[in-house]
N, C-alpha and C positions, 0 to 999 in steps of 0.2 A: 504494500500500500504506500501511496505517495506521501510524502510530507502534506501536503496540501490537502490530501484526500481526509488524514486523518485530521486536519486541523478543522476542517470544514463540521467533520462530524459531530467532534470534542465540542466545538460553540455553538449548535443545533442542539445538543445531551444540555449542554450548561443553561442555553436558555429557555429551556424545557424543563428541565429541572429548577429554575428560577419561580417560571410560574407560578409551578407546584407547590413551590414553599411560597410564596405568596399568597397564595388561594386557602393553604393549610392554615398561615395566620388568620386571614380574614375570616377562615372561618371558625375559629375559636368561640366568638364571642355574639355572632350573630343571632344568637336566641336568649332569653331571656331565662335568669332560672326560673323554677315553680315558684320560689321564696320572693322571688323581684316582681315575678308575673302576674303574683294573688295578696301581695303587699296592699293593696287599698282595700281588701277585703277585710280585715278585722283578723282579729283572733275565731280561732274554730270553735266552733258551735255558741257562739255571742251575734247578736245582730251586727247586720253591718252597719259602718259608721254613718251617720249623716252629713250631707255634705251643704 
């Protein structure tokens, strides 16, 4: 394989693999937990709060 051939490869892999970890960060966080999601709900089994 050529120099070239494999350099071509090597930066197609890297930024492909960039992505990847890009996307794997962003997708950390993008849901919300139960505890954050049902937070304006009150405590369990009390009414909810008035607003």
């Amino acid at each position: 394989m050529s120099n070239t051939t494999s350099t071509k490869a090597r930066r197609k892999r890297a930024h492909q693999k960039a992505g990847q970890r890009r996307k794997k960060i962003e997708s950390k966080r993008s849901t919300l937990s139960s505890t954050e999601l049902f937070a304006g709900f009150g405590e369990p089994g009390q009414p909810a709060p008035k607003k």
